[in-house]
Wavefront OBJ file of the C-alpha trace (Angstrom):
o trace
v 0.000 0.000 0.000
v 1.405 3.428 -1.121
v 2.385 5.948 1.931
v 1.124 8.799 0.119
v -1.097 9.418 -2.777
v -0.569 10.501 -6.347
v 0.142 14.755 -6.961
v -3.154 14.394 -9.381
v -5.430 13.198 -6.613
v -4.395 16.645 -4.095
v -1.359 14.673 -3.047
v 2.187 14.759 -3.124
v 4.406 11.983 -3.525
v 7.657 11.063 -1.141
v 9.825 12.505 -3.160
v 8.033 16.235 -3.141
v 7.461 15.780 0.630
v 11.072 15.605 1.260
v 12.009 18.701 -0.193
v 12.187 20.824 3.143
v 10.763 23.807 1.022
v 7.544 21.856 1.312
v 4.821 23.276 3.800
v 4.037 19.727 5.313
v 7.310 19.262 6.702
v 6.623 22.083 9.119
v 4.228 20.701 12.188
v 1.560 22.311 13.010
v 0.983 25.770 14.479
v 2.139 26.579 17.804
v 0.308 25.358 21.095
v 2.417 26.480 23.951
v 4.998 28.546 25.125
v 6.916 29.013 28.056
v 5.747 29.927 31.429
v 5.638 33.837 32.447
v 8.306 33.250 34.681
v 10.697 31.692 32.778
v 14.158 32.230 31.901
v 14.233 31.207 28.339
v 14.807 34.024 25.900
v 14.085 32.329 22.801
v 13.874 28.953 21.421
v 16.635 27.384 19.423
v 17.134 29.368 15.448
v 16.510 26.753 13.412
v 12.674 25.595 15.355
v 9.765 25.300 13.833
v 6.360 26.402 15.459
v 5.292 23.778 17.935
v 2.924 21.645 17.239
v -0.994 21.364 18.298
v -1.979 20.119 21.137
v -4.292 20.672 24.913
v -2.734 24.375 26.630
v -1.212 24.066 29.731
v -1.352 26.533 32.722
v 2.183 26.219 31.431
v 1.196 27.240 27.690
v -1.650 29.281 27.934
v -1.371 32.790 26.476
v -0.592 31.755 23.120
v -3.162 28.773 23.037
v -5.838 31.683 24.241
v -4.308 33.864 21.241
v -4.941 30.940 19.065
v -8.410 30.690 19.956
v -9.105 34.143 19.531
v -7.871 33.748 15.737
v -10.163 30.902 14.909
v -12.704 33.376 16.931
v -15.828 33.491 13.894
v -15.723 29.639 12.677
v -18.505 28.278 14.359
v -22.038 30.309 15.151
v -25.791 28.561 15.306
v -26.286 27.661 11.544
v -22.274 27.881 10.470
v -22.323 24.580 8.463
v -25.753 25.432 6.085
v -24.230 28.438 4.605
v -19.827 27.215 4.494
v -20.353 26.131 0.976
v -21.201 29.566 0.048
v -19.265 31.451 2.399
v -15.582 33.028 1.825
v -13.299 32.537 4.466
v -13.002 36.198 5.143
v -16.938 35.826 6.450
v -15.958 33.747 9.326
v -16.804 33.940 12.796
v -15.255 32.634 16.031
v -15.346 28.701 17.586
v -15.431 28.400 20.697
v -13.106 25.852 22.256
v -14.998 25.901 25.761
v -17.148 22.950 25.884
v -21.133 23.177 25.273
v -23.059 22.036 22.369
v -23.904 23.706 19.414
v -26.967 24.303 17.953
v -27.866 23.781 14.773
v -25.741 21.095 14.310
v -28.004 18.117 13.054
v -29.234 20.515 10.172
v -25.250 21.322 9.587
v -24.814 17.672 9.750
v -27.230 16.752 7.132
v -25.453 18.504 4.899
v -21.962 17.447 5.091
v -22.387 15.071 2.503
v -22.629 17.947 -0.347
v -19.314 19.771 0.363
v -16.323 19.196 -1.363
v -14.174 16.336 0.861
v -11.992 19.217 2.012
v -14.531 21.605 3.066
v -16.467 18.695 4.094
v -13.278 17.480 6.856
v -12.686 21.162 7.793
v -16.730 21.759 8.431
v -16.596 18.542 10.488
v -13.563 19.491 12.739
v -14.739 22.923 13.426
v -18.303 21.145 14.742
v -15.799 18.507 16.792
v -14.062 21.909 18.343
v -17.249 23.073 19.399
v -18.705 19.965 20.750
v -21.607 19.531 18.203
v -23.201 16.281 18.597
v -22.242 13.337 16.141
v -18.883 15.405 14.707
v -16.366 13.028 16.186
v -18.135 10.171 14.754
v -18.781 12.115 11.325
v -14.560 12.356 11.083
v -14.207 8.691 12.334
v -16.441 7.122 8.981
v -15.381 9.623 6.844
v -11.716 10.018 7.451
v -10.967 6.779 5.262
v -12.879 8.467 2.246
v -10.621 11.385 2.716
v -7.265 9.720 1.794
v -5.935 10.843 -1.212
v -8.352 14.136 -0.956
v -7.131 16.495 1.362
v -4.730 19.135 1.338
v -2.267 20.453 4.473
v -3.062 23.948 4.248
v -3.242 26.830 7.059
v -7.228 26.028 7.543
v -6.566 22.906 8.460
v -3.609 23.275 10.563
v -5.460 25.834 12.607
v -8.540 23.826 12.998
v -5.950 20.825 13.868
v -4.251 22.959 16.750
v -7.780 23.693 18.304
v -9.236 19.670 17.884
v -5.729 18.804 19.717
v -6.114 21.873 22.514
v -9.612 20.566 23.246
v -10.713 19.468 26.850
v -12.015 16.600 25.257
v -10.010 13.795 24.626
v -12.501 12.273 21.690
v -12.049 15.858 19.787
v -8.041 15.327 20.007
v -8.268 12.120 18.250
v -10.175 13.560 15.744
v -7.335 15.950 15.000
v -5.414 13.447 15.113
v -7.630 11.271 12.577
v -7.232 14.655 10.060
v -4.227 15.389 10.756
v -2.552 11.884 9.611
v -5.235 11.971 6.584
v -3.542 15.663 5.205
v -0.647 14.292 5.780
v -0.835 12.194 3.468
v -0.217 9.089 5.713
v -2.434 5.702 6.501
v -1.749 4.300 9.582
v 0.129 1.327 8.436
v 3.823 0.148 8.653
v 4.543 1.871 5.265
v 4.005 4.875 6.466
v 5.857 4.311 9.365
v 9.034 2.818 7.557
v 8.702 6.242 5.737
v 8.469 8.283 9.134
v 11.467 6.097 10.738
v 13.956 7.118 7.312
v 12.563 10.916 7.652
v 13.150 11.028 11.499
v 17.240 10.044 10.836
v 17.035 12.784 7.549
v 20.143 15.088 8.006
v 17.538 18.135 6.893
v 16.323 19.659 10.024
v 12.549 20.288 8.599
v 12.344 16.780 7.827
v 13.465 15.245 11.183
v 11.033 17.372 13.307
v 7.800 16.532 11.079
v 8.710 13.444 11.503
v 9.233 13.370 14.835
v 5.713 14.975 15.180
v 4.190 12.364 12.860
v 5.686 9.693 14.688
v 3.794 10.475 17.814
v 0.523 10.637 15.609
v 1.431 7.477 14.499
v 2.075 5.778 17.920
v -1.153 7.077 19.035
v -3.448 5.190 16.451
v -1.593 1.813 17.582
v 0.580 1.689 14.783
v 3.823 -0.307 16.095
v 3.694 1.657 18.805
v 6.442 0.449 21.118
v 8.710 0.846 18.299
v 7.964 4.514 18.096
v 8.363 4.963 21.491
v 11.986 3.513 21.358
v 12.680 5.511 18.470
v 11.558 9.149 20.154
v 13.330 7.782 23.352
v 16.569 7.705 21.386
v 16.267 10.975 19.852
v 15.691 12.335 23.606
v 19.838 11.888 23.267
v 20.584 14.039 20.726
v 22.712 16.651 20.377
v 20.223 18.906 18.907
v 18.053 20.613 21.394
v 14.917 21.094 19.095
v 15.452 17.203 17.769
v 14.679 16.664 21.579
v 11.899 18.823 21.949
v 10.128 17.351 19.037
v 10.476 13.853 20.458
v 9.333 15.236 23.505
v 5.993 16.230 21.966
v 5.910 13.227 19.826
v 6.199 10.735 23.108
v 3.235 12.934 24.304
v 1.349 12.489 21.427
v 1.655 8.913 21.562
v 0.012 9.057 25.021
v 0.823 5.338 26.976
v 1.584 5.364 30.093
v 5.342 4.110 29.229
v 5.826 7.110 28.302
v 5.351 9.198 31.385
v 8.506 7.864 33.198
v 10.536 8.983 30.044
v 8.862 12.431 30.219
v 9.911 12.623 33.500
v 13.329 12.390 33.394
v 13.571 14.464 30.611
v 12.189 16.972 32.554
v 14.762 16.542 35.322
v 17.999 15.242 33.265
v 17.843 17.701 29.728
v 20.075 20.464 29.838
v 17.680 22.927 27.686
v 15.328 24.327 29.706
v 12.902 24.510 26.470
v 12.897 20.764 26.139
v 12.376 20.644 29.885
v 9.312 23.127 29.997
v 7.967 21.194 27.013
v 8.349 17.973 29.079
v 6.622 19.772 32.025
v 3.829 20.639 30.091
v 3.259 17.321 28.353
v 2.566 15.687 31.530
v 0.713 18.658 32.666
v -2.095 18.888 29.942
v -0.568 18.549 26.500
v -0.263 15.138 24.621
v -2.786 12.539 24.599
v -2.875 11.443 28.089
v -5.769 10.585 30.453
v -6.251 12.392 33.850
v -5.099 8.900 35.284
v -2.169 8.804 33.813
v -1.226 12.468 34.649
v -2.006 11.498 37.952
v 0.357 8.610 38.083
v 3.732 11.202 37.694
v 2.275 13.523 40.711
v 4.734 11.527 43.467
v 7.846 12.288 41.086
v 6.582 15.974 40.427
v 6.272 16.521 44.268
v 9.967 15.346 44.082
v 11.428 17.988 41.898
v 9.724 20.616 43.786
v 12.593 20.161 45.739
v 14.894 19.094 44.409
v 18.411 20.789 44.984
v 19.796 19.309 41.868
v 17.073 21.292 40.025
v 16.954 24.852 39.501
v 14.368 27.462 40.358
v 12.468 27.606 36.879
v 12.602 23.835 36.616
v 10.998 23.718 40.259
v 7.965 26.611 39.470
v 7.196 24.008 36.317
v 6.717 20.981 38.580
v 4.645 23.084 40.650
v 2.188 24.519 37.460
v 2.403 20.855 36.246
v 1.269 19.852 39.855
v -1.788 22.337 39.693
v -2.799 21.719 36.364
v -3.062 17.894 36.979
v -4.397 17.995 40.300
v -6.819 21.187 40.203
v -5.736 22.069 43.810
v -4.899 26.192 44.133
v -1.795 25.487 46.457
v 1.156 28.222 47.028
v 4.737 27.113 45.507
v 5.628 25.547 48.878
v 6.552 21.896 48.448
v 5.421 20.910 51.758
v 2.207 22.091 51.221
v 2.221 19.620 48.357
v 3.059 16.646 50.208
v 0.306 17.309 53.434
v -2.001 17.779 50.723
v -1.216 14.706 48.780
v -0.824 12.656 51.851
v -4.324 13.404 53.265
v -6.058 12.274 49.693
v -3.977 9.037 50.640
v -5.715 8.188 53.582
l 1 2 3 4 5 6 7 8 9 10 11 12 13 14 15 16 17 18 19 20 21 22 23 24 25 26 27 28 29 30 31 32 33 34 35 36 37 38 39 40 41 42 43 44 45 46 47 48 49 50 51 52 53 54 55 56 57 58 59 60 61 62 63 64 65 66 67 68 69 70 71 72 73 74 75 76 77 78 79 80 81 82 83 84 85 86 87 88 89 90 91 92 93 94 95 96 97 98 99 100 101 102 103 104 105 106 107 108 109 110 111 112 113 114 115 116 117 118 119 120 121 122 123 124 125 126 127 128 129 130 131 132 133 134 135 136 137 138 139 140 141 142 143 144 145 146 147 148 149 150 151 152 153 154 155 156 157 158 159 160 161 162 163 164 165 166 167 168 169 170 171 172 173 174 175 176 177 178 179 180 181 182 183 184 185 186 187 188 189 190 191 192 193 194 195 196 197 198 199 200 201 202 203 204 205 206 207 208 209 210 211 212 213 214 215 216 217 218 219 220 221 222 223 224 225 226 227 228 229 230 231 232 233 234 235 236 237 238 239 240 241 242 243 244 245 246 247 248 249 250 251 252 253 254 255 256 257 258 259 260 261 262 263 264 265 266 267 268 269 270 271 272 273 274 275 276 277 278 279 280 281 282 283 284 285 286 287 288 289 290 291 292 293 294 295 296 297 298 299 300 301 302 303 304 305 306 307 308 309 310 311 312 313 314 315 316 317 318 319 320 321 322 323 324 325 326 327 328 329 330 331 332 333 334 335 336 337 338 339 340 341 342 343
């Protein structure tokens, strides 16, 4: 089965993708940035925008920035009149979770639109919890293969699917995302994503480094991806790191928590740390469980003399986010509060 789909049918083939000139080598628009506090100036020269995925405490004012943009997608009725409607008439989504209304007549008549309109119609209803979206984009993604193009709509409607609250409306992103890609969740595509993740171009490596995490997600070999971002968590580059970072979040098992958390504590960039920080935190793919289960070795680096102070205020924010408790950036605090939900 071919990875990608012929340039005739809206595709392009392996050898266009791996010209780093091309726009799907650069991940999707950025979800995060670093805490208000922190002492990171700017992120390496040569990194891309980070990809999509759920705002931290950690990474909020961008992600709220990034909302505001896709502000006039979505009003009562949005879907009837798309086909007919330039982008500049837009309105705002909202990425706060409710229902919308409308959406069973906007739903009826996703089967007119063009397949592109048709995925981005269906992912802006998903964003704004409409009900029956999600499993609109789950029997329709296969049909898309082949049809869609990676273009700035969709990569902004990706970055709000994977920012959502809800973890059904980050899969969907996820389901899109792989499908303008280019890529079907087989071992193909992953043999593809495995050659582009050792590419000596630096575009290359991150996308696939993102893509790899999509990848892992949908079950695809997983434990091999995981193994192969693990490895890259050694390289020299620091934004090679940080995309494996968000690719091991991405991927979302809970083997990958323990590796997130010693990145956190061992990297010597303070961006890849952060990143790590806010991967267990809210970013990534992860269920409240699982965040839960790396709360005894946050409460650790909250002290942790080995650690310095920025590094400390993230385990903290991380600690918040996860937990929901409003407690000062006093570590023993922490631990009398965590102790007395152990008993």
């Amino acid at each position: 089965m071919e990875v990608f789909r012929p340039a005739s049918s809206g595709q392009i083939s392996p050898q266009d993708l791996a010209s780093s000139a091309d726009p799907r080598l650069r991940p999707t628009p950025d979800y995060g940035t670093l805490g208000p506090t922190s002492d990171v100036v700017q992120m390496h020269p040569n990194a891309a925008a980070t990809p999509a995925g759920p705002a931290s405490n950690l990474a909020r004012p961008l992600f709220v920035v990034a909302v505001g943009i896709l502000g006039a997608f979505l009003v009562m009725g949005l879907v009837s009149t798309r086909s007919s409607r330039s982008h500049s008439g837009k309105s705002v989504p909202s990425a706060a979770p409710g229902r919308a209304q409308g959406s069973e007549q906007g739903l009826s008549r996703i089967g007119r639109m063009k397949l592109q309109k048709q995925a981005e119609a269906l992912l802006e209803l998903a964003v704004a919890h409409s009900d029956g979206a999600v499993e609109q984009i789950a029997t329709r993604a296969d049909g898309w293969h082949g049809r869609l193009q990676w273009d700035s709509q969709i990569s902004m409607l990706t970055t709000a699917a994977l920012n959502s609250p809800d973890m059904r409306v980050r899969r969907s992103g996820i389901e899109v995302e792989l499908v303008a890609y280019g890529l079907a969740k087989n071992s193909a595509s992953l043999e593809y994503l495995l050659k582009m993740a050792d590419s000596s171009d630096h575009a290359q490596k991150i996308w696939a480094l993102w893509a790899l995490g999509l990848m892992g997600n949908c079950g695809v070999e997983t434990d091999r991806v995981i193994e192969t971002l693990t490895a890259h968590l050694k390289d020299t580059d620091e934004d090679s790191r940080r995309w494996a970072v968000e690719g091991l979040a991405l991927v979302g098992t809970s083997e990958t928590i323990p590796v997130l958390l010693q990145a956190m504590h061992d990297d010597p960039s303070p961006s890849v740390r952060e990143r790590a920080a806010c991967s267990l935190a809210e970013s990534g793919m992860f269920t409240p469980e699982q965040r839960l289960s790396a709360v005894p070795q946050l409460l650790n680096y909250t002290d942790d003399a080995s650690l310095d102070a920025q590094t400390h205020t993230w385990a903290f924010q991380a600690l918040g986010d996860i937990t929901h408790q409003s407690l000062p950036n006093d570590s023993a605090a922490w631990r009398s509060w965590y102790e007395s939900t152990r008993n």
